[in-house]
N, C-alpha and C positions, 0 to 999 in steps of 0.2 A: 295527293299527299306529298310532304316532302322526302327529299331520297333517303332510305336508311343506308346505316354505316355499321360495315361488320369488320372486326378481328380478323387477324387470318386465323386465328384455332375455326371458328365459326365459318369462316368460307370455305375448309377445309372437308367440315361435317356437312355442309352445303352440294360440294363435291360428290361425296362423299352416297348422299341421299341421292342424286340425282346421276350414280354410276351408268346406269342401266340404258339412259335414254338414246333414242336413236333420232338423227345422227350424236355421235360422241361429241361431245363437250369440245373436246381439242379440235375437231370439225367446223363445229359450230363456232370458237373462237378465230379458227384461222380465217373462216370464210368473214366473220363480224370484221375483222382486221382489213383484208383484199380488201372490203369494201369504202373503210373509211380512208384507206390508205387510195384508192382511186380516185376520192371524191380532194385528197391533198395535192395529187402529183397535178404540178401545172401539165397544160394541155402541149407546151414545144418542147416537152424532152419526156423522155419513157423510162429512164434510166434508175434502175432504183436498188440501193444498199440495202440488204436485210442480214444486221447481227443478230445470228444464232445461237444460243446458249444450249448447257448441253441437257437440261430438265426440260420441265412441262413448257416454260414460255418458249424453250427454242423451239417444241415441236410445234405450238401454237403459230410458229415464224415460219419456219417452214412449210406447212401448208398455205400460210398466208402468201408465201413467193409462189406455191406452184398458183393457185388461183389466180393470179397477179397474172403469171405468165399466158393460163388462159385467155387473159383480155389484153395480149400483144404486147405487153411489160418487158422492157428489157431489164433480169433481175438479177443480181446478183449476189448470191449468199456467202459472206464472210462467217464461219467457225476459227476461236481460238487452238484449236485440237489440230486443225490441216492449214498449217503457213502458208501453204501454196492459194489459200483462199481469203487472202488477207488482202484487204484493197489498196491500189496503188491510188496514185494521182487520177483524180475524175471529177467532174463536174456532175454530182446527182440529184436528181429533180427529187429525191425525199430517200432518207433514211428511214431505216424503220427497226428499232432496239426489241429485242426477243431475247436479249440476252440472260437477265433473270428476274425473276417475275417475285410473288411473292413470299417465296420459300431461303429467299437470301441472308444469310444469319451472323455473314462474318466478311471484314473486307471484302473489295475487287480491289487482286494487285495481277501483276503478272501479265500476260499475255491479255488475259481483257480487260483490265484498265489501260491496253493501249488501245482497242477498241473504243472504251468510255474517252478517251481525250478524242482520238482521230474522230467519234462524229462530233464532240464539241466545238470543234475545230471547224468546221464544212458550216456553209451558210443557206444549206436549204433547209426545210422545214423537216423534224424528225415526229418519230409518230409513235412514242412511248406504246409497248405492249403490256398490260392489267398497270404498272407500276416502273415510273424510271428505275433504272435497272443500276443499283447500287443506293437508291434510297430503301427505310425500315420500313416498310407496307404499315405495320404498326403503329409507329412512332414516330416518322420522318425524320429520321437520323441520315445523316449521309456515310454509307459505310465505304471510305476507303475514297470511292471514288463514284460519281455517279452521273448519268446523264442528262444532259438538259434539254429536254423535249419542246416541241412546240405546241405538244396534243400528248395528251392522253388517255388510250382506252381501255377505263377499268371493264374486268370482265363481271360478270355477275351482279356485284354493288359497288359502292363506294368502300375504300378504305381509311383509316384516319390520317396515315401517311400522305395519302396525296392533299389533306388538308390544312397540314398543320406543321409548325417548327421548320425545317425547308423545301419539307414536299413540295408546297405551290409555287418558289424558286424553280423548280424543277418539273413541273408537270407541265405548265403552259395551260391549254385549252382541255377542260375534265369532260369528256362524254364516259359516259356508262352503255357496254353492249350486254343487256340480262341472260343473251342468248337463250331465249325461249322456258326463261324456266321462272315462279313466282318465288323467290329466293324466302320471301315473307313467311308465306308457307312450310314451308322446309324446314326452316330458323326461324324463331320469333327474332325479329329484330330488338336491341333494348337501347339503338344509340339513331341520333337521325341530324342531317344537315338542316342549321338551325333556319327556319323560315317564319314568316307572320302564319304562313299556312295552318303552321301545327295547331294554332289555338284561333284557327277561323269563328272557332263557338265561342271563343270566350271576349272577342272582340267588342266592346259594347258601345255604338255611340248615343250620343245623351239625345233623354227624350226632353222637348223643349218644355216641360213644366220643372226647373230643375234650376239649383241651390247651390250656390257654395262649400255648404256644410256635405252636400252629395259628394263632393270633388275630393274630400279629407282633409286632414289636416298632420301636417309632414315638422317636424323639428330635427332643425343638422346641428350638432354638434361638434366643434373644430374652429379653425382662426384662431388662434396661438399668435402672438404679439411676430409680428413680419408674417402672417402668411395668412391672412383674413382672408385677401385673394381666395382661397382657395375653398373657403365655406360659402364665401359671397357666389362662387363662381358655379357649386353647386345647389345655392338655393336659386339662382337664376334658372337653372336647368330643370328644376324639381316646379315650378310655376310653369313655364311657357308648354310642359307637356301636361300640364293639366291640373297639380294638384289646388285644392280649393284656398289654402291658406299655409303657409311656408313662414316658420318662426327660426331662425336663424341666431344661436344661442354662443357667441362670440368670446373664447379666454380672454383676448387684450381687451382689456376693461378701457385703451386708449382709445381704442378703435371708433370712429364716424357713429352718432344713430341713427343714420340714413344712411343705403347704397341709391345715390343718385341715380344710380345706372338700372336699377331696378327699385324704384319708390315703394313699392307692393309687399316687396321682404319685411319680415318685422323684426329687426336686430334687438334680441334681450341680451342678457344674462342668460347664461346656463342654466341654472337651477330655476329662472323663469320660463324660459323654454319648456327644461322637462315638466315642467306643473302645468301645462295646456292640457286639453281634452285630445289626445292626440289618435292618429290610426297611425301611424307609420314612425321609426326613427331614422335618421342617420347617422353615423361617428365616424371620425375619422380626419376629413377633409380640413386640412393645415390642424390638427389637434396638437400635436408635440407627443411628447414622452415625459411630462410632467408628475407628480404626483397628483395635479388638481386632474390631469387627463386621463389619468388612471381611474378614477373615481367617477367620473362619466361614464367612462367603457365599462364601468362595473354598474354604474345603474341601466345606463342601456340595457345593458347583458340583464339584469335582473326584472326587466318589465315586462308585461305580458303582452306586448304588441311589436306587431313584425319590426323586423331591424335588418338597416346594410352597416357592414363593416368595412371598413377602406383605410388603408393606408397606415396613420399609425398605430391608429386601433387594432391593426392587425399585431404590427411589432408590440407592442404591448401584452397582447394574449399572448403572445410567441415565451414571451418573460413573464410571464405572471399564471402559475398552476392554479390560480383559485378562479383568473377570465376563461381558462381555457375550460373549465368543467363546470364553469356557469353555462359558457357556451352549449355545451353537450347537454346541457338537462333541459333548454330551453323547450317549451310546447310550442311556439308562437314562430313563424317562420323566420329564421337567420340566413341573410344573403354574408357570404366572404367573397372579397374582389379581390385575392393577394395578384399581383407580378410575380413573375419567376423565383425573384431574391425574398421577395415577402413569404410565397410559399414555402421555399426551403427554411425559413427562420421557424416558422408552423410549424413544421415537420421536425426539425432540428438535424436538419440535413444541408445539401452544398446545392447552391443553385444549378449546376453540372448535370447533379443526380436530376432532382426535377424534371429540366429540358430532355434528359435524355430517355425517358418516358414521361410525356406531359399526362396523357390518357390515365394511366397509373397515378401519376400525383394528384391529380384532379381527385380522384374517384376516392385516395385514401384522405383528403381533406373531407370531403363530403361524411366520409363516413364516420373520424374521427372526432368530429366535429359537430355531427346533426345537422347538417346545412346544408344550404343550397350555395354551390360554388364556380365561378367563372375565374379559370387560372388564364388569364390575359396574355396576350403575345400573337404573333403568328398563327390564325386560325385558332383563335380563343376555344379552349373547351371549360363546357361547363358541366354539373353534375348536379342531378336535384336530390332530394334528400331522400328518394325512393328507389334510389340508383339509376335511373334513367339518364343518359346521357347525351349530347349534343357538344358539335364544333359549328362555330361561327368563321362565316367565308367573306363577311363584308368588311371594309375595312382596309387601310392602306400606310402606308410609311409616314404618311404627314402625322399619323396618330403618335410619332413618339416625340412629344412637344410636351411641356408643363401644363399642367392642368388637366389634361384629356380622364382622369380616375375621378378628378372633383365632378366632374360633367355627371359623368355615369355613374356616380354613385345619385347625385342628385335626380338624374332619370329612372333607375331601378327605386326608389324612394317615393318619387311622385308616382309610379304606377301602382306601389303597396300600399299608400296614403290613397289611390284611389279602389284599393277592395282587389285589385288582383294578386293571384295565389303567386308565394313566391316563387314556383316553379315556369309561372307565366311571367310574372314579371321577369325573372330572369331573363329568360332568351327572349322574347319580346326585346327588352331594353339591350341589352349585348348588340344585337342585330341589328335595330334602331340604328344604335351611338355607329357603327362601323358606315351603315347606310350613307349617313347624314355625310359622313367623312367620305363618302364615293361619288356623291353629290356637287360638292365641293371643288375634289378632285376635276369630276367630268366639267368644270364650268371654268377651269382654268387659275382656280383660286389654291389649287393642289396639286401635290402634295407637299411639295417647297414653302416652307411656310407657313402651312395650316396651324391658327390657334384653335386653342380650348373653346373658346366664347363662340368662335366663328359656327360651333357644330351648331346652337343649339336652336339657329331659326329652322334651318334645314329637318330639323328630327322634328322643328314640331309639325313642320307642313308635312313630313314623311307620316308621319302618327295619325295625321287627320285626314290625311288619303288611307290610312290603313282603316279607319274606323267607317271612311263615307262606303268601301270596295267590299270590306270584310276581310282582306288581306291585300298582299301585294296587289298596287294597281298597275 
């Protein structure tokens, strides 16, 4: 299964439940630490920093240096509280930050944010304890100051922090030590790192006596005179993953009836578009802020077949109280793809607020909204309409390029035009689209320069290994 991801209220209660066990938790942490921390320290130097902080992670650091010392470690523990233990000048084979775990709720200044600079500074490998130690465990906020690890060992589970906004800036390498306990158990999990895994059942691939009309049939809505691009770009992406028939309903009435580049597209009219026999919609992708674009978004919104929203469909509901509570009545599954600024328009809040609990803004779009929703960025979170939750870990810098929303709206679209639920299409496609960008990356094509177009060979050859494997192959 894939890893679940807990709150810290929840790892807390985790704690909490599992008081009793023997050896203690702080035992069992410090010794899960010695161990990863032995398997880091190269083999010609023994010498090794451990910041101590003055709560659970210090103690956790602490035991991890006397262990350490058992196996002939030369160790040496820096506390901000005793100056005298503040390290000079040295060459160490690994850091190791204990200094606050995730119970940290306000700035590092003072005496250990010169801790936090002095290992930023040092060029051997540091080995984060549960959580870099001045990020939000929560929220990946950087409070004040924070360290940049080159590993990280969450204790128990995963947290959202180390996934998301600048956590994965800062964590480096994520292992999980459960330290002997089925956290599952304890806590129901209700959030998990997004993988093909999660929906091994619902994977389907085609049996060879099998139709076009099987495949569905997908209408995007968008292309606004200068930005066709960008419907074109999502009906290419909504084909090549599979849907059976992709009608491409274009505002500039100027606009080509051909995309050369994709012959297969059937560029209407709008309103010819919406009159197909359709399973799936799109809006959004190059739409405008028109009044003819409004009037889309509002039939979208009033049909009884699943729908993605993207981009200015979004802005549009953002302004318009009669989209936004068509939205909410909807039966039929609604995906929202807002960006950070899109979301805060949603919310009628500041992009700031957003970022600085992504987790929270996700979950109250979801809710305000009836929807299934992926608030994009840095470890994309997404929220389905049952409150179940996931962050997305694929995915890389070359993604912030033009077009990369048209893509993905046109992949979450073709997996709804082919019958999956919007909560599978979601992270299915989320994961996908980041994949296909990791791909690319690895082959030297990235992340300098990655276009939009470029993803969409790679997701489909990714999608059809997912379907021959039944998940990740």
């Amino acid at each position: 299964m894939s890893a679940p991801i807990y709150l810290c209220a929840d790892i807390r209660r985790i704690e909490q439940a599992a008081a009793e066990v023997i050896p203690a938790l702080m035992e069992r942490a410090g010794l899960a630490a010695a161990d990863a921390a032995a398997r880091l320290a190269p083999d010609t130097s023994k010498d090794i920093l451990v910041l101590a902080g003055p709560g659970n992670n210090g103690g956790d650091a602490k035991i991890c240096a006397e262990r350490l010392r058992e196996r002939f470690f030369r160790v040496t523990v820096a506390q901000a509280a005793d100056p005298a233990t503040l390290p000079g000048d040295k060459r160490w084979a690994l850091i190791i930050d204990g200094l606050f775990g995730i119970g940290l709720t306000k700035p590092i200044t003072g005496e250990f944010a010169r801790l936090v600079d002095y290992a930023n500074q040092q060029s051997c490998p540091i080995l984060a304890l549960d959580v870099p130690s001045g990020i939000d465990a929560d929220t990946g906020r950087v409070l004040g100051h924070a360290v940049r690890a080159t590993h990280t060992l969450s204790f128990i589970a995963l947290k959202p922090g180390l996934l998301t906004l600048d956590g994965p800036d800062h964590c480096g390498e994520i292992r999980v030590a459960e330290l002997g306990l089925d956290a599952g158990r304890l806590v129901r999990p209700s959030a998990w790192l997004a993988s093909p895994e999660l929906f091994r059942r619902v994977l389907r691939p085609r049996p060879r006596n099998f139709h076009k009309g099987m495949a569905g049939s997908l209408a995007i809505l968008g292309g606004a005179t200068g930005m066709t691009g960008a419907a074109l770009l999502a009906g290419s992406a909504a084909l090549k993953l599979g849907a059976g028939r992709v009608y491409v309903g274009l505002l500039d009435q100027q606009a080509p009836g051909v995309d050369t580049d994709a012959l297969e597209l059937m560029l209407r009219h709008p309103d010819d578009a919406l009159g197909q026999e359709l399973d799936a919609l799109v809006a959004g992708p190059g739409i405008g802020e028109s009044e003819r674009a409004e009037t889309l978004v509002g039939a979208a919104l009033a049909s009884d077949i699943p729908c993605v929203l993207d981009a200015d469909a979004l802005n549009l509901m953002a302004d318009n109280a009669d989209l936004r509570n068509a939205c909410a009545r909807r039966q039929a599954d609604t995906l929202l793809t807002p960006h950070p600024a899109e979301a805060a328009r949603l919310l009628d809040t500041k992009t700031a607020d957003v970022q600085s609990d992504r987790v929270a803004a996700a979950r109250r779009l979801s809710e305000e909204f009836k929807a299934h929703v992926v608030l994009k960025g840095n470890g994309s979170v997404m929220v389905a309409r049952d409150g179940h939750w996931f962050i997305n870990a694929t995915g890389n810098p070359g993604m912030a390029s033009a077009g990369m929303g048209d893509v993905l709206a046109g992949l979450l679209g073709s997996l709804l035009a082919q019958r999956y639920t919007g909560e599978s299409a979601l992270v299915l496609g989320v994961h996908l689209h980041g994949a296909a960008a990791d791909e690319l990356a690895r082959s030297g094509s990235g992340p300098v320069g990655l276009t939009a177009s470029e993803l969409i060979d790679p997701a489909r050859k990714l999608w059809n290994a997912w379907l021959r494997t039944g998940c990740w192959p």
